[in-house]
py3Dmol code that shows the C-alpha trace and the ligand (Angstrom):
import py3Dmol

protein = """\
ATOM      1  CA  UNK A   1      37.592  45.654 -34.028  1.00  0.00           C
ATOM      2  CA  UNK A   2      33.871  46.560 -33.594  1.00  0.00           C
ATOM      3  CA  UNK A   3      31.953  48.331 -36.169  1.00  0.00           C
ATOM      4  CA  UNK A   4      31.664  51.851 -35.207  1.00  0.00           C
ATOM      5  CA  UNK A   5      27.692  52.994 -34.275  1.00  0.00           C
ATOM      6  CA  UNK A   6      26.008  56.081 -34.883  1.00  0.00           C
ATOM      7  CA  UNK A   7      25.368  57.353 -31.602  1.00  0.00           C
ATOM      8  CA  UNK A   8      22.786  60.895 -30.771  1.00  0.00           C
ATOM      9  CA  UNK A   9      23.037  62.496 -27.736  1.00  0.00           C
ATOM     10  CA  UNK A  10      21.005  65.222 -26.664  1.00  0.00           C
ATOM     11  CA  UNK A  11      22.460  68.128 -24.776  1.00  0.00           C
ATOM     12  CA  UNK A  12      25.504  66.749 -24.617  1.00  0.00           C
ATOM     13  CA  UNK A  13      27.992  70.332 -24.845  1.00  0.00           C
ATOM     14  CA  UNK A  14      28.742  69.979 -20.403  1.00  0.00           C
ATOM     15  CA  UNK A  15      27.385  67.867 -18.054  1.00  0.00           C
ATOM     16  CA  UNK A  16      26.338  64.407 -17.736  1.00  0.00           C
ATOM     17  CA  UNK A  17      25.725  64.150 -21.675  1.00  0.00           C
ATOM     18  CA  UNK A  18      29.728  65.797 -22.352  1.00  0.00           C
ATOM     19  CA  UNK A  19      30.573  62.776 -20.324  1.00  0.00           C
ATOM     20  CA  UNK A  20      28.314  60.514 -22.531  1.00  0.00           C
ATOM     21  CA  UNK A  21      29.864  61.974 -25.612  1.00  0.00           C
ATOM     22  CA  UNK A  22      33.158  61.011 -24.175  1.00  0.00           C
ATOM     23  CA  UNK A  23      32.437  57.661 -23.607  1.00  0.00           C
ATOM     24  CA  UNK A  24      31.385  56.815 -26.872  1.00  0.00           C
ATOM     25  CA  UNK A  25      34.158  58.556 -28.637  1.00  0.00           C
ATOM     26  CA  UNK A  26      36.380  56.717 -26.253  1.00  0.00           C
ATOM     27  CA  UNK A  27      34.607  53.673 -27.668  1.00  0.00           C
ATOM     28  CA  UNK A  28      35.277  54.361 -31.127  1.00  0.00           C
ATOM     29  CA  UNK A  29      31.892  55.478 -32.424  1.00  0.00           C
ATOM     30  CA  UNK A  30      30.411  58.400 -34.202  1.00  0.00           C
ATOM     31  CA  UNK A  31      28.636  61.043 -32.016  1.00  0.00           C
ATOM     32  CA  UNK A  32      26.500  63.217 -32.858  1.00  0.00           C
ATOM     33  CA  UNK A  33      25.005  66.061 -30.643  1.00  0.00           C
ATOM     34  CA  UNK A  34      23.755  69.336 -29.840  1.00  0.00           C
ATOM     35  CA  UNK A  35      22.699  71.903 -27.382  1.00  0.00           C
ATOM     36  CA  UNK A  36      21.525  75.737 -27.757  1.00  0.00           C
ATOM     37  CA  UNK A  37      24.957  76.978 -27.795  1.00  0.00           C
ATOM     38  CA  UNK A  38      28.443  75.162 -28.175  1.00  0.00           C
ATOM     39  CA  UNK A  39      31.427  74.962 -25.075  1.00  0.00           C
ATOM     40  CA  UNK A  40      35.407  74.972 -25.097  1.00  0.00           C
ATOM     41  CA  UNK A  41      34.814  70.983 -25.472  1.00  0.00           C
ATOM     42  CA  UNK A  42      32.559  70.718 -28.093  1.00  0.00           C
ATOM     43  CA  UNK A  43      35.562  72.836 -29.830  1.00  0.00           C
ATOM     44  CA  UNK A  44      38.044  70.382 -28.771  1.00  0.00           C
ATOM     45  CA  UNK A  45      36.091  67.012 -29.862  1.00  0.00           C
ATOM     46  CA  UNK A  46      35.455  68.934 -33.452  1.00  0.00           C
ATOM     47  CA  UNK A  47      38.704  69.296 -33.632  1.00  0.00           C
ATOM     48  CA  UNK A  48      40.083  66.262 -32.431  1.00  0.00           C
ATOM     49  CA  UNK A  49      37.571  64.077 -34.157  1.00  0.00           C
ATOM     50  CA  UNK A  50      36.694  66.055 -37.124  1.00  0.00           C
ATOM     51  CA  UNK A  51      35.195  63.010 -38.727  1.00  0.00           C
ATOM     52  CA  UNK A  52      33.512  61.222 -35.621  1.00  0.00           C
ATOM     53  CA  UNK A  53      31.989  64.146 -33.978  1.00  0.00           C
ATOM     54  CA  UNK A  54      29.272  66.018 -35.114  1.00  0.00           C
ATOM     55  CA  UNK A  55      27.733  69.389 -33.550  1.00  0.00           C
ATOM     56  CA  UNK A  56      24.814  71.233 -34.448  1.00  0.00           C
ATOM     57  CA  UNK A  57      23.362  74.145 -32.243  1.00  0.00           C
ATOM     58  CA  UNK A  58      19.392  73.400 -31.781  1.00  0.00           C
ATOM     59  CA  UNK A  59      16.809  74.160 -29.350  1.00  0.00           C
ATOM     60  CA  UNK A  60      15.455  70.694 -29.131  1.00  0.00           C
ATOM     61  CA  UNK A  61      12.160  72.418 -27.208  1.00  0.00           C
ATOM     62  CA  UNK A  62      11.794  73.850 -30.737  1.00  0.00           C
ATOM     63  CA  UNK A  63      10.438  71.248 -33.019  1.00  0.00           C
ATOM     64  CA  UNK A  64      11.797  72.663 -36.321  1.00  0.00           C
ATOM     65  CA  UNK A  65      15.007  72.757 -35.030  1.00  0.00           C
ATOM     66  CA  UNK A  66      14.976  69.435 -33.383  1.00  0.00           C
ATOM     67  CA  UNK A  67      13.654  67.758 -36.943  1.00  0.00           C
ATOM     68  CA  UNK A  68      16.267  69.733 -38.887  1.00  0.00           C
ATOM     69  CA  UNK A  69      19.148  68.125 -36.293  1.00  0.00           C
ATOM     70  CA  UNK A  70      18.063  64.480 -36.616  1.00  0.00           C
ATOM     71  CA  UNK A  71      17.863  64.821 -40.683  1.00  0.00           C
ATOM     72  CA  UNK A  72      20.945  66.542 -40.480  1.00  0.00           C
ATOM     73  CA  UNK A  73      22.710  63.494 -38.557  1.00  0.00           C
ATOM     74  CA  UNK A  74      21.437  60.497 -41.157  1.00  0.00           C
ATOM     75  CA  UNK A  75      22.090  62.767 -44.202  1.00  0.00           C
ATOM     76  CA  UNK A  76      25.351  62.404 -42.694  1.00  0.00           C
ATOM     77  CA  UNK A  77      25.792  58.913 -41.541  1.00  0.00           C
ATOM     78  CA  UNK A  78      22.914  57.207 -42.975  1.00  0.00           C
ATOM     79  CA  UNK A  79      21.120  56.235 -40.009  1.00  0.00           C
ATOM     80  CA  UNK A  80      21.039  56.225 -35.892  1.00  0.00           C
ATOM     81  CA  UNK A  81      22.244  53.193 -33.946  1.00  0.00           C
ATOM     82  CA  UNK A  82      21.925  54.431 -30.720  1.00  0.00           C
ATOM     83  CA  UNK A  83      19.912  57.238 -29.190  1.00  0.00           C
ATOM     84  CA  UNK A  84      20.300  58.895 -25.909  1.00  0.00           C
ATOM     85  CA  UNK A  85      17.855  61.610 -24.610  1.00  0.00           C
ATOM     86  CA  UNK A  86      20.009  63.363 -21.913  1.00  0.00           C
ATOM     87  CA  UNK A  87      18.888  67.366 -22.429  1.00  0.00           C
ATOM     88  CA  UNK A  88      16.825  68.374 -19.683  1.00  0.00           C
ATOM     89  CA  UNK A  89      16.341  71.094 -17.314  1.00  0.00           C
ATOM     90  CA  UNK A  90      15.266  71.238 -13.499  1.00  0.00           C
ATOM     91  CA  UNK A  91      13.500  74.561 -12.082  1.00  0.00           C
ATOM     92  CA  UNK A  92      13.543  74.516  -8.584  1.00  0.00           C
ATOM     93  CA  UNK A  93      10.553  75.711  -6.437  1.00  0.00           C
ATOM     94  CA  UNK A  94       7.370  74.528  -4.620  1.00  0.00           C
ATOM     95  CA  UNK A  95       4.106  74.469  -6.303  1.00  0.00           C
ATOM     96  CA  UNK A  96       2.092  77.272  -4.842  1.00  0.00           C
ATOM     97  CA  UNK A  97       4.677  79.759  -5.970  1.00  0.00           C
ATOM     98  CA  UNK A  98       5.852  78.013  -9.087  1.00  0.00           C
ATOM     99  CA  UNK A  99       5.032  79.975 -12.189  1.00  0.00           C
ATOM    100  CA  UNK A 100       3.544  78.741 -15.874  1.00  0.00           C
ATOM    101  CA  UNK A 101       6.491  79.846 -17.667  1.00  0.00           C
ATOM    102  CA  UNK A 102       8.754  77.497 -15.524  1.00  0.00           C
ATOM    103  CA  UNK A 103       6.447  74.770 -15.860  1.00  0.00           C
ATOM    104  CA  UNK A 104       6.220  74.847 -19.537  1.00  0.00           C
ATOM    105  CA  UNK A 105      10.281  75.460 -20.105  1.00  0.00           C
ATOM    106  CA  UNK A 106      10.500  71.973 -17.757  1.00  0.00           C
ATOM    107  CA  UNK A 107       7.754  69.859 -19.482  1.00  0.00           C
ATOM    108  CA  UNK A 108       8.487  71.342 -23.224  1.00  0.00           C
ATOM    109  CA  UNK A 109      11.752  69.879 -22.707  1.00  0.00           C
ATOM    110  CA  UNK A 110      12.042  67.057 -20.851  1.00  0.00           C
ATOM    111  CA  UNK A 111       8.719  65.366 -22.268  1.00  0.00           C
ATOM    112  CA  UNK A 112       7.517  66.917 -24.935  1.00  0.00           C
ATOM    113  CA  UNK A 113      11.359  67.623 -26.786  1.00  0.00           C
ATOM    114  CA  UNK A 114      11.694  63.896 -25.928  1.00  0.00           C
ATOM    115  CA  UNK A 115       9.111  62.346 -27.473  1.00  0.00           C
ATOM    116  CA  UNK A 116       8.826  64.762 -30.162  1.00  0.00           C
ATOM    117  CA  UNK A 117      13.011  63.650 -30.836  1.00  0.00           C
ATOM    118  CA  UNK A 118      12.465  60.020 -30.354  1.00  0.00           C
ATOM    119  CA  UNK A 119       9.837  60.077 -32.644  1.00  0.00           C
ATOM    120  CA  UNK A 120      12.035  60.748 -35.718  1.00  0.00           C
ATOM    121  CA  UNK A 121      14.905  58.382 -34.718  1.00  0.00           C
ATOM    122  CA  UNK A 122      12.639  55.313 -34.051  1.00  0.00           C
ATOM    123  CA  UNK A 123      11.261  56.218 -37.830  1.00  0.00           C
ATOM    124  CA  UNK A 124      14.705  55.427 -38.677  1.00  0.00           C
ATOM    125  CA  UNK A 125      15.565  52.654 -36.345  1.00  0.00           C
ATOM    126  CA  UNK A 126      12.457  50.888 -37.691  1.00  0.00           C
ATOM    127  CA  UNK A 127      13.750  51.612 -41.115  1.00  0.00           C
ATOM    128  CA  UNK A 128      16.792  50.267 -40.807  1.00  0.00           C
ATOM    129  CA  UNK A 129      16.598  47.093 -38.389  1.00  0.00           C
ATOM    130  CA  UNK A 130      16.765  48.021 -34.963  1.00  0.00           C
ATOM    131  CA  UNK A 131      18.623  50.209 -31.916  1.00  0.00           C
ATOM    132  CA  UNK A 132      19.008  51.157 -28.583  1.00  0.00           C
ATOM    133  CA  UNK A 133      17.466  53.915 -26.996  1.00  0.00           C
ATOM    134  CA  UNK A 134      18.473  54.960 -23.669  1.00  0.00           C
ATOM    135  CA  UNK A 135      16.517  57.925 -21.452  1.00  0.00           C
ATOM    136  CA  UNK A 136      17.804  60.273 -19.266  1.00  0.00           C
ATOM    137  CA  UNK A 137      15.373  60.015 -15.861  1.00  0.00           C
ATOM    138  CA  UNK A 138      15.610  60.680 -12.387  1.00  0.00           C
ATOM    139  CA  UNK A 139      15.490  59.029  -9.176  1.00  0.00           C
ATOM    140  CA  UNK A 140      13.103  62.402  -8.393  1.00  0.00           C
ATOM    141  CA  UNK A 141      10.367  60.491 -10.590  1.00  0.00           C
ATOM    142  CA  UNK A 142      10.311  57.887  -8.358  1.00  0.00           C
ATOM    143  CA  UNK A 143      10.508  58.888  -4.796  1.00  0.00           C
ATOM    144  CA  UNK A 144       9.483  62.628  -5.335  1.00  0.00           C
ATOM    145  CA  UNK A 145      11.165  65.456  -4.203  1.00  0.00           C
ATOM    146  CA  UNK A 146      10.390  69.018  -2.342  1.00  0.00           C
ATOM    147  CA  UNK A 147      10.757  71.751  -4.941  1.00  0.00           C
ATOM    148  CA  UNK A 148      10.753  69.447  -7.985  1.00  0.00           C
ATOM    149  CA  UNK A 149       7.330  68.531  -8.314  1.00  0.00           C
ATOM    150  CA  UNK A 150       6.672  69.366 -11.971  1.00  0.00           C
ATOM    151  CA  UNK A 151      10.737  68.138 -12.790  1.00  0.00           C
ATOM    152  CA  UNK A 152       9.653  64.862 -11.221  1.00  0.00           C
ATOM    153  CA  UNK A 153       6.604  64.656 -12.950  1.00  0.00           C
ATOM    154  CA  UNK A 154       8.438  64.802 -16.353  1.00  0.00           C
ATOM    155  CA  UNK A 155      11.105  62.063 -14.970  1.00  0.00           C
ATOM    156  CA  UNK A 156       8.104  59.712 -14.048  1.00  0.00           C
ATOM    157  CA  UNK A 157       6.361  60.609 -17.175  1.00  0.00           C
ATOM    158  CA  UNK A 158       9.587  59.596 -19.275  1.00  0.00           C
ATOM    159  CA  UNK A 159       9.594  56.752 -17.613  1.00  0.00           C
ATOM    160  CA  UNK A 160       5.824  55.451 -18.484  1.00  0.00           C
ATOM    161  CA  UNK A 161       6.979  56.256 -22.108  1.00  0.00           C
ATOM    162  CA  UNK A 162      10.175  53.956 -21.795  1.00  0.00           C
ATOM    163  CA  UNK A 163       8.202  51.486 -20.736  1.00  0.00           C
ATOM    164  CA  UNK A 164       4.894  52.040 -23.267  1.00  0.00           C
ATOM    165  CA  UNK A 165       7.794  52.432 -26.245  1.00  0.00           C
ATOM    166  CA  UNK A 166       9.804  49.565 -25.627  1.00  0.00           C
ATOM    167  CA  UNK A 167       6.281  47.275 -25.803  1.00  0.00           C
ATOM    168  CA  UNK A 168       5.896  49.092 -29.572  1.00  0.00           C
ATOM    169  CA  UNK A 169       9.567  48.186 -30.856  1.00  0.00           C
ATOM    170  CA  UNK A 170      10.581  45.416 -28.925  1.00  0.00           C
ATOM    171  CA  UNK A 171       9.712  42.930 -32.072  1.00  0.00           C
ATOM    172  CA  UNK A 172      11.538  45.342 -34.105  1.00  0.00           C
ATOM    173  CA  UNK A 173      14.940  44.709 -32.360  1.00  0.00           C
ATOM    174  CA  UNK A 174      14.887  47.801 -30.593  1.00  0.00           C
ATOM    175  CA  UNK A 175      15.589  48.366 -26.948  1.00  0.00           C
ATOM    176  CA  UNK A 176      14.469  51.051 -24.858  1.00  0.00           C
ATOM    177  CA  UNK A 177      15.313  51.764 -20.691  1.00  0.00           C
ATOM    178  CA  UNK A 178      15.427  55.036 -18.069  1.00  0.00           C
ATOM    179  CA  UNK A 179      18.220  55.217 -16.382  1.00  0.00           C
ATOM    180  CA  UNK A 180      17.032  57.040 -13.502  1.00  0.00           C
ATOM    181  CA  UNK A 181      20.327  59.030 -11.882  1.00  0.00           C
ATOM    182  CA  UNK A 182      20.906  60.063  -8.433  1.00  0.00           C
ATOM    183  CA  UNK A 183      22.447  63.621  -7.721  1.00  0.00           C
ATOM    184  CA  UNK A 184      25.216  64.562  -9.698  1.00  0.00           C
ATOM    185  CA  UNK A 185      27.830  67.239  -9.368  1.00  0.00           C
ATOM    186  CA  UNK A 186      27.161  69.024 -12.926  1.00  0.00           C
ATOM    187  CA  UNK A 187      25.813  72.336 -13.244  1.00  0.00           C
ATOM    188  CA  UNK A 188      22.313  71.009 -12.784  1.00  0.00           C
ATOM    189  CA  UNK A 189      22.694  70.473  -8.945  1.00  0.00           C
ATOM    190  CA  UNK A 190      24.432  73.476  -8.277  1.00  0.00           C
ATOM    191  CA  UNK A 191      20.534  74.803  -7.367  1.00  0.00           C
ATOM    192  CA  UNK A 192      20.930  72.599  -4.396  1.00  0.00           C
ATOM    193  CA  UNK A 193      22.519  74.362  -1.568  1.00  0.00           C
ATOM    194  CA  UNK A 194      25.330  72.965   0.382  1.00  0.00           C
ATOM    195  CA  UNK A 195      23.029  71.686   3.339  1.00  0.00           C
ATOM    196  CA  UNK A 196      21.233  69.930   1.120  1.00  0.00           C
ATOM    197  CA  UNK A 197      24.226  68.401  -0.795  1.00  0.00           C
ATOM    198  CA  UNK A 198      25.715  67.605   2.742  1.00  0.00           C
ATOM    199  CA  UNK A 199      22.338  65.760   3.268  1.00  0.00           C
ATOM    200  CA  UNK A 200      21.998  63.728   0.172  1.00  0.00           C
ATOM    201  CA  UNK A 201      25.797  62.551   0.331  1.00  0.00           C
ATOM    202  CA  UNK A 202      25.130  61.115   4.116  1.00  0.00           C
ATOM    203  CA  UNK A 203      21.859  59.339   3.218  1.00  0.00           C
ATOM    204  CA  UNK A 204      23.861  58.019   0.297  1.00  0.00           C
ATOM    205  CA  UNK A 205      25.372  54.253   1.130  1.00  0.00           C
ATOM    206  CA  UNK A 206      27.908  54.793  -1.461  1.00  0.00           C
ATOM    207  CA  UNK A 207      29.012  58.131   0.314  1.00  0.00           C
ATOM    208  CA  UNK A 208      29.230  60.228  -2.774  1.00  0.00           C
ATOM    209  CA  UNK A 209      27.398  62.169  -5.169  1.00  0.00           C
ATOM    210  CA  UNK A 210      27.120  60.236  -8.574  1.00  0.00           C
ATOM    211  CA  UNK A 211      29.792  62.331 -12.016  1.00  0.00           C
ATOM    212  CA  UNK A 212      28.760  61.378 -15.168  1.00  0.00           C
ATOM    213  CA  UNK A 213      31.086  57.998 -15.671  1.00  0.00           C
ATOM    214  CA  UNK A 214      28.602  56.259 -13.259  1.00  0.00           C
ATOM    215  CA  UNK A 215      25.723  57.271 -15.771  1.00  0.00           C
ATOM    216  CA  UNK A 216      28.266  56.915 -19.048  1.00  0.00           C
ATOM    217  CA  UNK A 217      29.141  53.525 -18.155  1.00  0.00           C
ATOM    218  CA  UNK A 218      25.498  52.290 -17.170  1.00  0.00           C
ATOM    219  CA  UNK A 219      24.530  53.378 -20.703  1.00  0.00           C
ATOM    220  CA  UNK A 220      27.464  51.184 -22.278  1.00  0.00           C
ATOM    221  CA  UNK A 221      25.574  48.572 -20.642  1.00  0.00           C
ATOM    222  CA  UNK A 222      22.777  48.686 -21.986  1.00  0.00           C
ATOM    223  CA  UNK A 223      23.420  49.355 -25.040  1.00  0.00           C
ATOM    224  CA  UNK A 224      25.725  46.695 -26.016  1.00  0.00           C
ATOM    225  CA  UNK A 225      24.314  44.416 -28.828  1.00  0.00           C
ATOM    226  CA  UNK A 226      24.694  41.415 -26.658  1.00  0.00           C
ATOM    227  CA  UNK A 227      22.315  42.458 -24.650  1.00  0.00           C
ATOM    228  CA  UNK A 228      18.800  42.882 -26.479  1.00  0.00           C
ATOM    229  CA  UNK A 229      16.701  41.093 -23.290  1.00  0.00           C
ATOM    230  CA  UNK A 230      16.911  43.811 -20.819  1.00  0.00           C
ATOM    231  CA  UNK A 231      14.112  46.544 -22.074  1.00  0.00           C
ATOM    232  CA  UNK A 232      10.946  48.534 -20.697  1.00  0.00           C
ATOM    233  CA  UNK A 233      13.498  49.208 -17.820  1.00  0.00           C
ATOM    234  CA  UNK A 234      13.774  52.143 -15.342  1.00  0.00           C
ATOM    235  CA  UNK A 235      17.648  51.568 -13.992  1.00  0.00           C
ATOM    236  CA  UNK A 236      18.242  53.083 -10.917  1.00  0.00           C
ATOM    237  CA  UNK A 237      22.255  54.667 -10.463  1.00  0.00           C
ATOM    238  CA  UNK A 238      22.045  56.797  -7.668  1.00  0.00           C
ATOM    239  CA  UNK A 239      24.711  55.306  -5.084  1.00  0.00           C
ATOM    240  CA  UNK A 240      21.929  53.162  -2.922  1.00  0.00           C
ATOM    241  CA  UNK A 241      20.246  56.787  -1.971  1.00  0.00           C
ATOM    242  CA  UNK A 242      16.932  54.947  -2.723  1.00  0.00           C
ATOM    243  CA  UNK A 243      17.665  51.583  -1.572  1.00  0.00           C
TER     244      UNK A 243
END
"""
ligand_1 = """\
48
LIG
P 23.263 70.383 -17.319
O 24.644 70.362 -16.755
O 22.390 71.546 -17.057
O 23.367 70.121 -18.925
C 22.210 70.125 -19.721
C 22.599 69.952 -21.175
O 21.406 70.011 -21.955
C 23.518 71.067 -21.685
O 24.338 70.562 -22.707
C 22.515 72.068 -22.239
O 23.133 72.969 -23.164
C 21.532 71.105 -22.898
N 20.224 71.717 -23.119
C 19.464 72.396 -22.222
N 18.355 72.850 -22.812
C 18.404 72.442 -24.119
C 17.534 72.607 -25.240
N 16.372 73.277 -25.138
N 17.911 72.068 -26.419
C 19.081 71.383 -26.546
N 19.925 71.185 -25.516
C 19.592 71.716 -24.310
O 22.421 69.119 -16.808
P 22.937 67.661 -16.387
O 23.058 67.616 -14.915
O 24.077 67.241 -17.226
O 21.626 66.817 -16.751
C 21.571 65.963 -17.882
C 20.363 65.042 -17.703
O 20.503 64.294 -16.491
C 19.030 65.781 -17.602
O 18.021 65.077 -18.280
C 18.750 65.752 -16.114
O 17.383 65.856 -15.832
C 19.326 64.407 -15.727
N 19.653 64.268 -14.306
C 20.572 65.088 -13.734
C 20.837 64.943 -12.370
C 21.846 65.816 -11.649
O 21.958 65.698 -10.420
N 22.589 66.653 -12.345
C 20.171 63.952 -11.629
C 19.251 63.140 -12.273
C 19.001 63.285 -13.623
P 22.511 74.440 -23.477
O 22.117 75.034 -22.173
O 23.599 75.184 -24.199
O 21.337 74.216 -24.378
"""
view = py3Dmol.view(width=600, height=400)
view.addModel(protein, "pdb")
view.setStyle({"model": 0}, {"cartoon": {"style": "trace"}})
view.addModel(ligand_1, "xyz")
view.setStyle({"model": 1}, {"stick": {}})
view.zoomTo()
view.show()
């Protein structure tokens, strides 16, 4: 039997990071997470793991409230093994009409929650001998995309800090990669209308959109112990869309 890890996931009440959650429950670890408000499953993992699960409701955009969540998560378990930054937000629009407020919600999550998260955790990872951290990106940072500009801009941008960060810690037995996701059906791509849904699944080899096992699984991956050689990496899961 493995020895459980102490795993942080970021936004993961629905969505891509409720099927991260899973996976690592599934796996035997200890999750923590958090979101602004709590779901019918985050009610049925704290009850069905009342000692494996941990949920906190936190604004991770608000820095206060993000520091108070990661203190609260090693006051409980001592430290953080594994850290995946999977909150994020998408506002849809083209640039000439896009407005400041939009722009700051995006990057003041995405990037500057991000770092501002990571910071604290790799205090602790440093502390205590290593980890893995894994970021949530987007195939949007690499190829671009109409209507996402600033979106993409935080994708690419997480993805130069991946990179820069895993350079830092590497000697410090820490691992750090983007996995940079395709289209998936969570709530997130429900801004994309059905013509453009119909156009993303035919351009897709795999003929699907991606559901969050694709990304869960991917994250296993890399963080497995065994495999401390594969960091400063931007994965791409996204069905062959950008092949
Ligand atoms: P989602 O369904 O909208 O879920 C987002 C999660 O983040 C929710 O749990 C949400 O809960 C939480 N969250 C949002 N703002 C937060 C904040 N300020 N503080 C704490 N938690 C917050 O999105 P998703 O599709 O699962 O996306 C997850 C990640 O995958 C994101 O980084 C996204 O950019 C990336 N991604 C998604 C797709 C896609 O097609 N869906 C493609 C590529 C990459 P609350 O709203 O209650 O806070």
């Amino acid at each position: 039997m493995k020895t459980p890890r102490t795993v942080l996931v970021t936004g993961g009440s629905r969505g891509l990071g409720a099927g991260i959650v899973q996976s690592f429950l599934d796996s035997g670890d200890r999750v923590a997470s958090c979101s602004r408000s709590s779901t019918p499953q985050v009610k049925e993992w704290e009850t069905d793991y009342p000692d494996r699960f941990l949920f906190v409701e936190a604004d991770i955009a608000d820095r206060e409230q993000s520091t108070a969540f990661v203190k609260q998560v090693i006051k409980t378990w001592g430290s953080v093994d594994v850290l995946v930054n999977n909150a994020g937000v998408a506002r849809d629009g083209i640039l000439a009409l896009f407005t400041d407020e939009d722009s700051d919600t995006v990057i003041d999550l995405n990037l500057k929650a991000t770092i501002h998260l990571s910071r604290q955790v790799v205090r602790n990872m440093l502390a205590h001998g290593g980890g893995r951290i894994v970021n949530i990106s987007s195939i949007t940072g690499l190829t671009g995309y109409r209507g996402l500009t600033v979106y993409g801009a935080t994708k690419a941008a997480i993805d130069g800090f991946t990179r820069a960060l895993a350079r830092e810690v590497g000697s410090r037995k820490i691992t750090v990669n983007s996995i940079a996701s395709g289209y998936l059906r969570t709530e997130m791509s429900h801004g994309l209308d059905d013509g453009q849904l119909n156009q993303i699944v035919r351009r897709t080899p795999a003929g699907r959109l991606g559901e969050p096992d694709d990304i869960a699984r991917t994250i296993q991956f890399l963080v497995d112990e065994r495999n401390d050689w594969i960091t400063g990496q931007v994965i791409v899961v996204d069905g062959g869309l950008t092949c």
